[in-house]
GUDOTOR-771828 format. One record per residue (C-alpha): residue number from 1; residue in three letters; z, x, y. Coordinates in nm, 3 decimals, decimal comma, always signed. Layout:
% GUDOTOR-771828
   k   r      zz      xx      yy
 NUM ALA       Z       X       Y
...
***
This chain:
% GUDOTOR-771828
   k   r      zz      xx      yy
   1 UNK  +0,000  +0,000  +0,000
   2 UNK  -0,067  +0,110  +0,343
   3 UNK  +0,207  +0,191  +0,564
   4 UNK  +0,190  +0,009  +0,916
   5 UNK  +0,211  +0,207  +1,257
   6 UNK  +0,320  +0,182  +1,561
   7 UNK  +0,080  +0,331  +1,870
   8 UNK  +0,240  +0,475  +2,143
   9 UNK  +0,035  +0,635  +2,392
  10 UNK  +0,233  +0,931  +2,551
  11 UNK  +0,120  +1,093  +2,945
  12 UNK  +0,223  +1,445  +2,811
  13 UNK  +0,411  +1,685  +3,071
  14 UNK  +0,243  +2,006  +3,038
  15 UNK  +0,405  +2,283  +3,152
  16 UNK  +0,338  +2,593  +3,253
  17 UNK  +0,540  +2,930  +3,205
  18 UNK  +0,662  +3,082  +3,550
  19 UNK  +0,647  +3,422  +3,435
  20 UNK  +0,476  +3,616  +3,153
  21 UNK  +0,479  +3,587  +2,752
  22 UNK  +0,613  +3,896  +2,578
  23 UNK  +0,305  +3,866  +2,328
  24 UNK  +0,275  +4,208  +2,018
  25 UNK  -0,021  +4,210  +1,868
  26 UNK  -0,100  +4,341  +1,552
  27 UNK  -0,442  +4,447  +1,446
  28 UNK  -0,580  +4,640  +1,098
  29 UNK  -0,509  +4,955  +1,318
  30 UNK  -0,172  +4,891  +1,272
  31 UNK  -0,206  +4,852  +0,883
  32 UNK  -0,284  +4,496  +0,878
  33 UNK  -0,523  +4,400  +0,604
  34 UNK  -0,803  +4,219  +0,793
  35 UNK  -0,773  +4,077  +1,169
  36 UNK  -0,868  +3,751  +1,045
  37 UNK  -0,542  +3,584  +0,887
  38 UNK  -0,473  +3,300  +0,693
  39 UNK  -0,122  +3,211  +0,607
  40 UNK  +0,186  +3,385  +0,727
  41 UNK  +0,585  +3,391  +0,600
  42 UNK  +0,884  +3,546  +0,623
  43 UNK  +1,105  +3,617  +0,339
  44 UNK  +1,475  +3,629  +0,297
  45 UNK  +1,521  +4,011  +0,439
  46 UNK  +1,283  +3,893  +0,721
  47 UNK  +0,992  +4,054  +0,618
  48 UNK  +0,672  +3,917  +0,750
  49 UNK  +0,405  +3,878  +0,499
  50 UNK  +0,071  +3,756  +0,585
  51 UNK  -0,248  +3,694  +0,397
  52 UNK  -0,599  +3,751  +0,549
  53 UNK  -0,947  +3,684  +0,428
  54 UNK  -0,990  +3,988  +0,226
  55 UNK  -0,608  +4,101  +0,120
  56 UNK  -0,213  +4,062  +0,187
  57 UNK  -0,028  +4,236  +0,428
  58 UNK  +0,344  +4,296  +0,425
  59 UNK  +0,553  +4,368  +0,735
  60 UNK  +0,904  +4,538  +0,800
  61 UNK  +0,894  +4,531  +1,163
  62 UNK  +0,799  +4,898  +1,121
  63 UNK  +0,648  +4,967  +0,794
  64 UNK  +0,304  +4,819  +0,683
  65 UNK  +0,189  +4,769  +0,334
  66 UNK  -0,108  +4,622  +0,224
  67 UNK  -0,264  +4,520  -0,102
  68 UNK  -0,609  +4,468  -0,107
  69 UNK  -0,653  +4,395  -0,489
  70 UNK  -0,404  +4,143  -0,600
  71 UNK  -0,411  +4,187  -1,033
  72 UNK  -0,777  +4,202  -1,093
  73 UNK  -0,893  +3,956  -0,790
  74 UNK  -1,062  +4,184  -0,563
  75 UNK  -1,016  +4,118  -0,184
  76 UNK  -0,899  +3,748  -0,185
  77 UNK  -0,902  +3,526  +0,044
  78 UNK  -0,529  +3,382  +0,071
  79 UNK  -0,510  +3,029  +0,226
  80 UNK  -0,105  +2,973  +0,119
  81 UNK  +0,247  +3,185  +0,078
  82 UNK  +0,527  +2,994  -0,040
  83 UNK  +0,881  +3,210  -0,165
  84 UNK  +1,048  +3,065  -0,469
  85 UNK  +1,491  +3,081  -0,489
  86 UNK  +1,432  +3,409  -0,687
  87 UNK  +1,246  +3,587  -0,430
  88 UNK  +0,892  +3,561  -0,649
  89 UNK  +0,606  +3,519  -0,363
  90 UNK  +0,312  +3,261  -0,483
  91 UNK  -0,008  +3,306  -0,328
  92 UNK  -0,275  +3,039  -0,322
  93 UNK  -0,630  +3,191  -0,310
  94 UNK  -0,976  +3,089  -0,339
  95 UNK  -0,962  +3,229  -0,679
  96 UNK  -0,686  +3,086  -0,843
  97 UNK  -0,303  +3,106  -0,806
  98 UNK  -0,108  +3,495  -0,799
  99 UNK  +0,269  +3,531  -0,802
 100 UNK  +0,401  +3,874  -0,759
 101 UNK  +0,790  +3,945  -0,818
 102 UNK  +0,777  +4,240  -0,665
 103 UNK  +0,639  +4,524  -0,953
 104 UNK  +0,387  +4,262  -1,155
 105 UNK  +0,111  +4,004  -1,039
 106 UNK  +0,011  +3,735  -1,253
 107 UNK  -0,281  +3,517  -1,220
 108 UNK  -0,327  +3,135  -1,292
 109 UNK  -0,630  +2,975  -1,255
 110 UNK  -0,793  +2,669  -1,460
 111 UNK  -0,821  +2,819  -1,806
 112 UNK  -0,435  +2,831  -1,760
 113 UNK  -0,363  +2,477  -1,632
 114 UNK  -0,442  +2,457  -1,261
 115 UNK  -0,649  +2,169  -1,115
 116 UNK  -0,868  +2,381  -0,937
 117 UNK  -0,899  +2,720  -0,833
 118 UNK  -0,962  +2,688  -0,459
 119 UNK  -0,582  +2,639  -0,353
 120 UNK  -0,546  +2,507  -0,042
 121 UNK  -0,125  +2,470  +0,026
 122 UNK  +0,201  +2,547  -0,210
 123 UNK  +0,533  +2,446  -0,178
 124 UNK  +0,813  +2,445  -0,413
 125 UNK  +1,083  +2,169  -0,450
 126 UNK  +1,455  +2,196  -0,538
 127 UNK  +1,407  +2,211  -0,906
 128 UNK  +1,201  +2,502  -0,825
 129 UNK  +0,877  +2,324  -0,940
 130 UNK  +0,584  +2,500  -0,746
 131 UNK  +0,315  +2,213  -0,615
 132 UNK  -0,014  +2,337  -0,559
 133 UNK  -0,261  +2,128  -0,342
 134 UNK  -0,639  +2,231  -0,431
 135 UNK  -0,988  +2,138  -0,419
 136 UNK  -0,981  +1,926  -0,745
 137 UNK  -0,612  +1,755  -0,680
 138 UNK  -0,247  +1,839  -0,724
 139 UNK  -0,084  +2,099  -0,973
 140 UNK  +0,285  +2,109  -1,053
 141 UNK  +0,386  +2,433  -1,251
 142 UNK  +0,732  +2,457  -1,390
 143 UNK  +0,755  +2,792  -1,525
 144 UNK  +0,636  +2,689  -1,860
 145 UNK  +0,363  +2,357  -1,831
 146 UNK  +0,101  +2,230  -1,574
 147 UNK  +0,037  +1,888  -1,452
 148 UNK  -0,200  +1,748  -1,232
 149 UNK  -0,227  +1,445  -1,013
 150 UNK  -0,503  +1,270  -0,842
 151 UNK  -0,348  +1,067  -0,543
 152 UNK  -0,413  +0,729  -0,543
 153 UNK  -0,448  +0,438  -0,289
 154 UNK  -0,400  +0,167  -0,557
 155 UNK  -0,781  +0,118  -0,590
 156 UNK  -1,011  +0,092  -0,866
 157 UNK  -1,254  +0,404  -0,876
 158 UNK  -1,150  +0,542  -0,513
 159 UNK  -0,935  +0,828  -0,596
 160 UNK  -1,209  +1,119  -0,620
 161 UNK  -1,183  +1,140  -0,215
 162 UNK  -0,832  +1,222  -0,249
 163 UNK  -0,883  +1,513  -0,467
 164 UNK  -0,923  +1,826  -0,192
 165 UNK  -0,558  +1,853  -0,099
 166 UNK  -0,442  +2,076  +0,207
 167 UNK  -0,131  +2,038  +0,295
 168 UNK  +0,232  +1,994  +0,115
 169 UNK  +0,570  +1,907  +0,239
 170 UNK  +0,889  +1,810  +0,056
 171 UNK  +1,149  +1,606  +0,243
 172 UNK  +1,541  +1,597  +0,125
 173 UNK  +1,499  +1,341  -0,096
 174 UNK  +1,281  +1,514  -0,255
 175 UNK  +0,951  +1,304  -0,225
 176 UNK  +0,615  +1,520  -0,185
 177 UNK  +0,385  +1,463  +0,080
 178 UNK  +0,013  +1,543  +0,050
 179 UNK  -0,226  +1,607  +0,335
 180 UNK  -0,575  +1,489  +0,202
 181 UNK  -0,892  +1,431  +0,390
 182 UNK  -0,793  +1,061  +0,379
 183 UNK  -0,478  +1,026  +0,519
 184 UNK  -0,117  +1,100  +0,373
 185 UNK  +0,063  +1,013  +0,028
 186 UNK  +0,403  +1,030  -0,061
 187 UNK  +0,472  +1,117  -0,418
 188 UNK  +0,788  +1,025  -0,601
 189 UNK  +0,724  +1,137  -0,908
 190 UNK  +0,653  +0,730  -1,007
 191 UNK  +0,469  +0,584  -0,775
 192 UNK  +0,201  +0,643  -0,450
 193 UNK  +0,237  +0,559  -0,127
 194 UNK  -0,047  +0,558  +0,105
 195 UNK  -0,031  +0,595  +0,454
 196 UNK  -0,421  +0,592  +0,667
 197 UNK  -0,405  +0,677  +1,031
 198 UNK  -0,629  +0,377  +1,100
 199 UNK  -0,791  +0,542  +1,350
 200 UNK  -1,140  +0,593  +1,136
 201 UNK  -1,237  +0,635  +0,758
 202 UNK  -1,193  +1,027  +0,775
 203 UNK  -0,866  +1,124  +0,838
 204 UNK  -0,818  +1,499  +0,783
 205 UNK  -0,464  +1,577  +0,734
 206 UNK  -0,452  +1,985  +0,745
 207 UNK  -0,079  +2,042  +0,829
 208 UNK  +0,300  +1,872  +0,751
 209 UNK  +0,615  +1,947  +0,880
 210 UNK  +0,922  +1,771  +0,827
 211 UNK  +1,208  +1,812  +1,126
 212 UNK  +1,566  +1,764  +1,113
 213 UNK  +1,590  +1,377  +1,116
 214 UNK  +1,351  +1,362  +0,836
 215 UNK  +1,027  +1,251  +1,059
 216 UNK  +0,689  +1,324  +0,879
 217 UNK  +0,432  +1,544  +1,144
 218 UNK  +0,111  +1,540  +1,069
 219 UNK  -0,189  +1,740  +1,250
 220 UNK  -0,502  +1,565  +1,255
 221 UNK  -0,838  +1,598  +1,453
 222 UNK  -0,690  +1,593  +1,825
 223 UNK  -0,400  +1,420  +1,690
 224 UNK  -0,026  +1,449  +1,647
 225 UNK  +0,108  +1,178  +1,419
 226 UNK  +0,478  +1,117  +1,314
 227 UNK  +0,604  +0,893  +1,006
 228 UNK  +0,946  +0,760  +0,966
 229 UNK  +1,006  +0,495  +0,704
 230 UNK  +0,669  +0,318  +0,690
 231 UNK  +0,584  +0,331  +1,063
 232 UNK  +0,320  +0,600  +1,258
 233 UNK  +0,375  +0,710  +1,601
 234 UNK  +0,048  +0,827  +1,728
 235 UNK  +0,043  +1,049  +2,030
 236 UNK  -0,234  +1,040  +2,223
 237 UNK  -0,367  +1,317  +2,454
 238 UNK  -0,565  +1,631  +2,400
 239 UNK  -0,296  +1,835  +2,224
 240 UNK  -0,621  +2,037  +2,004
 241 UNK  -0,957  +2,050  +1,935
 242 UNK  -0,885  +2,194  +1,610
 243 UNK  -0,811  +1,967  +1,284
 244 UNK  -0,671  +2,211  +1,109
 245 UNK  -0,416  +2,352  +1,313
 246 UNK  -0,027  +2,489  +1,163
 247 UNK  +0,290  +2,304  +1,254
 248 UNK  +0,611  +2,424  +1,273
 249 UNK  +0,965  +2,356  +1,373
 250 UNK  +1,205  +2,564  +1,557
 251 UNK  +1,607  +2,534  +1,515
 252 UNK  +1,626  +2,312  +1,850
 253 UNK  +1,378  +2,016  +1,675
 254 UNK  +1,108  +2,101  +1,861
 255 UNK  +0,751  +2,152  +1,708
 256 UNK  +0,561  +2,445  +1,745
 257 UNK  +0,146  +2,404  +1,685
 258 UNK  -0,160  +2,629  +1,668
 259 UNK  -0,421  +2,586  +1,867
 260 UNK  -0,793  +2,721  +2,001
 261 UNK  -0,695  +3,028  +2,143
 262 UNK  -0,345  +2,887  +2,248
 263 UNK  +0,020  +2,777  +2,094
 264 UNK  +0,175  +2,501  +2,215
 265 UNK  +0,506  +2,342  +2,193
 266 UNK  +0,630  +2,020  +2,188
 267 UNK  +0,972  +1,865  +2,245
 268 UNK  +0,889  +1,501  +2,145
 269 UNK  +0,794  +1,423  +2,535
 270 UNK  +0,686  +1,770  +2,707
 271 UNK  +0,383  +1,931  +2,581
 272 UNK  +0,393  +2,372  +2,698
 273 UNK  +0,022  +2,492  +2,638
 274 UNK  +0,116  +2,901  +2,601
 275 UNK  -0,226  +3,064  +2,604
 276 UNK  -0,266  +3,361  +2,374
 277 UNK  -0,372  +3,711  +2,584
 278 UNK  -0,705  +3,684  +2,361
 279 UNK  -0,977  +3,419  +2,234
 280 UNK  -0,797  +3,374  +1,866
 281 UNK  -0,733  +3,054  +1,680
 282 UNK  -0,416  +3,004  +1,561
 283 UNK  -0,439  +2,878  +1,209
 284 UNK  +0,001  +2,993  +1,084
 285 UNK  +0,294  +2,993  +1,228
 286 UNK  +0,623  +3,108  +1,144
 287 UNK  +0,948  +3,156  +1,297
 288 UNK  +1,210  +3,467  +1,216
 289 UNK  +1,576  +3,402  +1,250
 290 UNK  +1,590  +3,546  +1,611
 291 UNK  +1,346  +3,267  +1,679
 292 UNK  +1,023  +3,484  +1,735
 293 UNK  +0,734  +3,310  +1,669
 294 UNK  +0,475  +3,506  +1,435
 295 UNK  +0,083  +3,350  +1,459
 296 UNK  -0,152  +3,406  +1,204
 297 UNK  -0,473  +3,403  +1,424
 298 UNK  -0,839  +3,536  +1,408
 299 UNK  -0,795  +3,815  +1,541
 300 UNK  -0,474  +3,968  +1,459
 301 UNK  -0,128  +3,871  +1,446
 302 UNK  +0,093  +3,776  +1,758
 303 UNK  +0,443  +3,789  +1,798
 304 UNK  +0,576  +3,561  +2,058
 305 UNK  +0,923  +3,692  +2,155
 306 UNK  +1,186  +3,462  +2,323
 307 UNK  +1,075  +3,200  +2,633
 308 UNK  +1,105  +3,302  +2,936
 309 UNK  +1,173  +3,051  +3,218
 310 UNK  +0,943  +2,712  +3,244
 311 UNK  +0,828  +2,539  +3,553
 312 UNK  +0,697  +2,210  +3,524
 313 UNK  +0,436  +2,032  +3,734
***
């Protein structure tokens, strides 16, 4: 069943900074694998590691270490990092699955169990189940057996839309929500729920983030959409031109999003358009425990150190 929404049309702030970013940029001649990355994260001794187009990167905050040939899979391109409780990094590729634990690498790809081999998004939920989302659907590994899933809207012969799945969240009751081409789904474990944007037939879901008071984010084509219960808020404005761009939320609530050349944040009514000292898009984002935000962009990585003062207008 489709989940109803509420519009709410929003005259967004935006606010400019009244003094310089502290932007670092990081390029392959610093010992990052390619300029162009993918997916970014930071593990539990806060060390940055960030896949590219051709290769992973790891980051100290001094030391660089790259791997350019991850068991076997020469130059990959890495579109997902998730961490598991043990410290194991998963890495979703165009080329199948690869978890390293530090010393090995192991490979999963279809001949193993996975739905597809073009992964798209991972995350892992509290049972320490890893989700993939691919091209061909949804795989759920735990440790020992693989099953897939094919979202469904309920209807007879529609689901083959659904299969190319690109982004994953897991809320604390631990129901899964997939980011398909179509809209949303929450999985929980028994049942579908669908939830369409209603704005037109395509609705590209590329990112999910979940905040503090359990809202659903969603980044869309020029669209930020938010899900509680079984109700959309739809901003309106031109927050991006780009579908696919990263969300992410900071320790205060507010949301942090990738953008054409620019990062923006937004604190539910003020939008801050931060423009990057380069033409890069911003397609990760993640946030260290000083509250540094690190972007994944075209053209290297950026660290964005603390705000400085705002000025609105």
């Amino acid at each position: 069943m489709k989940g109803s929404f509420v519009v709410v049309i929003f005259i967004l702030v935006f606010i400019n900074k009244a003094t310089a970013q502290t932007f670092t940029r990081y390029t392959t001649s610093d010992g990052l694998a390619d300029n162009f990355t993918t997916a970014l994260t930071i593990d539990a001794e806060g060390n940055i590691w960030i896949g590219t187009d051709s290769g992973l990167s790891k980051f100290d905050g001094t030391n660089w270490t790259t791997y350019i040939s991850l068991s076997g899979l020469v130059k990959p391109w890495i579109s997902s990092i998730a961490i598991d409780a043990e410290g194991n990094k998963w890495f979703g590729t165009n080329d199948g699955v690869v978890k390293f634990d530090g010393h090995n690498w192991t490979v999963y790809t279809t001949s193993d169990g996975l739905a597809d081999d073009y992964v798209h998004a991972i995350a892992i939920d509290a049972d320490s189940n890893k989700w993939f989302g691919t091209s061909g659907g949804i795989s759920k590994f735990d440790g020992i057996h693989w099953t897939t899933y094919i979202p469904s809207d309920g209807q007879k012969d529609h689901n083959q839309k659904y299969e190319i799945v690109s982004s994953i969240a897991i809320d604390t009751q631990g129901h899964k929500w997939f980011g398909t081409g179509y809209g949303v789904f929450r999985f929980d474990e028994n049942s579908w729920q669908y939830y369409s944007l209603g704005i037109i037939t395509y609705d590209p879901v590329g990112a999910i983030a979940i905040d503090a008071q359990g809202n659903i984010w969603c980044g869309c084509i020029s669209l930020l959409a938010k899900i509680y219960g079984k109700c959309w808020t739809r901003f309106y404005g031109k927050l991006t031109d780009n579908w696919y761009f990263p969300i992410s939320v900071d320790s205060q609530g507010n949301l942090w999003f990738g953008d054409d050349y620019t990062i923006l944040k937004f604190d539910g009514t003020n939008l801050t358009k931060i423009p990057l000292p380069c033409f890069a898009i911003v397609r990760a984002i993640a946030i260290d425990a000083q509250g540094n935000k690190w972007l994944g962009t075209s053209d290297g990585v950026f660290k964005l150190s603390d705000e400085t003062s705002e000025m609105k207008h």
